[in-house]
PAFI-504151 format. One line per field, with one value per residue (C-alpha): x, y, z. Coordinates in pm, whole numbers. Layout:
BEGIN
px <- X ...
py <- Y ...
pz <- Z ...
***
This chain:
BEGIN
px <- 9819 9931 10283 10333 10459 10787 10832 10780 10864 10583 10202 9987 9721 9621 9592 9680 9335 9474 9748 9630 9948 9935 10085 10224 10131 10493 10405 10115 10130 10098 9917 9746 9689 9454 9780 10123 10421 10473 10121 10078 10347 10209 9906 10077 10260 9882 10085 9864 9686 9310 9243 8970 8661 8481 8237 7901 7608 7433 7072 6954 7173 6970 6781 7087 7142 6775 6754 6509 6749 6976 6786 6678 7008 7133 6791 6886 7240 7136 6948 7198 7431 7133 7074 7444 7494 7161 7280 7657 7499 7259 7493 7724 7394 7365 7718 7738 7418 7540 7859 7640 7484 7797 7919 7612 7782 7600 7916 8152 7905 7816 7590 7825 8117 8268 8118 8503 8579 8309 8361 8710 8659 8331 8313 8090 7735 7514 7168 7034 6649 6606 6473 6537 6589 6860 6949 7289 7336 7218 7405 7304 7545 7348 7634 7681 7259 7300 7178 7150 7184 7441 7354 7422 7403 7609 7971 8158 8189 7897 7812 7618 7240 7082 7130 6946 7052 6860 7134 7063 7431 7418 7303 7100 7097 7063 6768 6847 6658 6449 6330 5986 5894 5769 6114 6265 6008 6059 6440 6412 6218 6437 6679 6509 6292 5934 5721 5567 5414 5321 5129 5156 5481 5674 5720 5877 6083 6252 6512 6570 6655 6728 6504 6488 6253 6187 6057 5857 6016 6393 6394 6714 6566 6364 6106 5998 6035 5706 5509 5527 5168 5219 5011 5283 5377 5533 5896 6180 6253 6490 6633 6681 6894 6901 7002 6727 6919 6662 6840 6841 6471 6442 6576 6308 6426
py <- 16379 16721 16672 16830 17123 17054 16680 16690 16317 16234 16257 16529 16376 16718 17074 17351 17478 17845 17887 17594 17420 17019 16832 16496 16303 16423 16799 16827 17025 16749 16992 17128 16922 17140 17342 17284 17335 17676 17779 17578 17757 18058 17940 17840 18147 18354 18539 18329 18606 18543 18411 18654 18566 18501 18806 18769 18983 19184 19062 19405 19273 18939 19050 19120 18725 18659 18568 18798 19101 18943 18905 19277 19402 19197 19363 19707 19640 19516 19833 20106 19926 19875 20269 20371 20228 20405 20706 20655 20555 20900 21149 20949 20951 21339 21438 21256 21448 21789 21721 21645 22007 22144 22032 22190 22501 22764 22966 22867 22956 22708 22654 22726 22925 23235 23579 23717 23431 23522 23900 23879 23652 23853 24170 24300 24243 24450 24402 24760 24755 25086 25127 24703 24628 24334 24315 24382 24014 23960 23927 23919 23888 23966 23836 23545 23467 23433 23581 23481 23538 23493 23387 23657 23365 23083 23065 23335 23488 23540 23178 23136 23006 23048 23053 23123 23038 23143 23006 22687 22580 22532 22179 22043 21670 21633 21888 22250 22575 22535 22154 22071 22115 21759 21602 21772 21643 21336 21409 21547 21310 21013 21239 21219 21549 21577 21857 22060 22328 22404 22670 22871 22986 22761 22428 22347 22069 21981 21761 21842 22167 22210 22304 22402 22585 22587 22904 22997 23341 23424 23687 23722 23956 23795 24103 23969 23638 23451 23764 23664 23752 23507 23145 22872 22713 22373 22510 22579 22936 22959 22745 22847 22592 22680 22622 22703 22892 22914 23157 23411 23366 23503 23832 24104 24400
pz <- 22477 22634 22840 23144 23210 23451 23308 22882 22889 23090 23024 23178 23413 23562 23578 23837 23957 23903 23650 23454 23383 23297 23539 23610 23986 24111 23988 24159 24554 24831 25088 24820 24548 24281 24287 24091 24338 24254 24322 24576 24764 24689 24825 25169 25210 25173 24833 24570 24348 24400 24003 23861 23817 23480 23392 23460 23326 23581 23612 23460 23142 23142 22807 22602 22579 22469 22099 22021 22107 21915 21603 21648 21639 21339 21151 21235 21155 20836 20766 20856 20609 20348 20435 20394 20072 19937 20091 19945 19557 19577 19630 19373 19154 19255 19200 18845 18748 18856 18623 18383 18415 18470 18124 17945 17767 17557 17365 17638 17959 18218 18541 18835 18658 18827 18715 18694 18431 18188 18213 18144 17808 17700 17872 18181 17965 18160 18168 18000 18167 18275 18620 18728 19109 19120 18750 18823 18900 18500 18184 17829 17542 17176 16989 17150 17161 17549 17843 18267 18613 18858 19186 19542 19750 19592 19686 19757 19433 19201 19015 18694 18811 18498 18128 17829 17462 17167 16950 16748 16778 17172 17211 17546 17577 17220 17115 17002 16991 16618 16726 16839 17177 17204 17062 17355 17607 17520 17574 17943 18038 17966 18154 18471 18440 18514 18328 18581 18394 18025 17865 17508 17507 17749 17894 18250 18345 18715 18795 19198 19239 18872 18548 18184 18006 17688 17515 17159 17183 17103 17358 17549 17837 18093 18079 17760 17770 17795 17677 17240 17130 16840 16854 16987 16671 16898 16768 17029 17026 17309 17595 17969 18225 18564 18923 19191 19509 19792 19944 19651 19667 19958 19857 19828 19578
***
């Protein structure tokens, strides 16, 4: 049993209608007897702080205690969080794969890497077309069986968007250039790409906003790529990896 508040020895029998305190039957006010002493002084005097009420929901506010309301908020709770972690394991899922792409080399070029890097290690590699609109942003290496395009929108400096390798040493997700276009199908697909396009000298595969295309030709140029008059003998002549960059496709030459 709770002791009062004045007296500890004795037993509380009541409580002081505004501060609360147990009280005894000596601690109670005798004017005023919902009141301890103190407050009941208080009281007397007119000084007795007017207790504040409890808070009450406006009647407009009636339908935020209905169970219904309730439940409805607990579902959409449930699905933000539901929503956030799909959101939070995509771009986890997204960032892992563009690593992934990242980490594809052909002779020590990659998706992504800075146009001042590569011409320092292999020289400026100018695309030699005679009369091209916007082939400065291309490079082709002959030696090295490798040939691109940088990107004019990507970054601040010009980034590697697409790569071609016509050398059977570069290695893509297992298949080479040499192996038959159906191994590496078979390959992309369990990588998550979908073939959108295939005709005699190329197949097309999309992963988001990136692709590879696989060629019969060993054609480094991309004037003559796609253009072999030879019948497609289901071999892998050359491989192209790229990066789409909507806004570079919006440039008109």
């Amino acid at each position: 049993m709770e002791s009062c508040y004045y007296h500890p020895a004795e037993a509380s029998l009541l409580r002081c209608g505004h501060c609360d305190k147990p009280l005894c039957l000596r601690c109670n006010h005798r004017d005023y007897p919902v009141y301890c002493w103190s407050c009941g002084l208080d009281h007397g005097n007119g000084n007795l702080a007017k207790k504040p009420e409890p808070f009450r929901l406006s009647p407009q506010l009636y339908f935020l205690k209905r169970k219904s309301f309730i439940v409805t908020c607990a579902v959409l709770i449930v699905l933000l969080l539901v929503y956030g972690v799909y959101e939070v394991l995509q771009q986890t899922k997204a960032y892992r794969f563009k690593q992934k792409m990242i980490g594809i080399e052909f002779n020590g070029i990659h998706l992504f890497m800075d146009r001042s890097e590569i011409v320092n290690r292999y020289g400026m590699g100018r695309d030699p077309t005679v009369g091209c609109f916007g082939c400065e942003m291309n490079f082709i290496y002959p030696k090295l069986d490798v040939s691109g395009r940088y990107s004019e929108t990507l970054g601040r400096s010009s980034l590697v968007k697409t790569m071609t390798t016509a050398d059977s040493s570069d290695i893509l997700f297992g298949f080479k250039a040499g192996d038959p276009m159906e191994k590496a199908a078979e390959i992309l697909a369990d990588q998550g790409f979908s073939q959108v396009a295939k005709d005699r000298t190329k197949y097309y595969f999309v992963r988001g906003l990136y692709y590879v295309q696989l060629w019969n030709d060993k054609y480094l140029n991309d004037f003559d790529k796609g253009k072999s008059v030879t019948e497609d003998n289901g071999m892998i002549g050359s491989i192209t990896v790229g990066y789409r960059v909507k806004k570079d496709e919006e440039i008109q030459y």
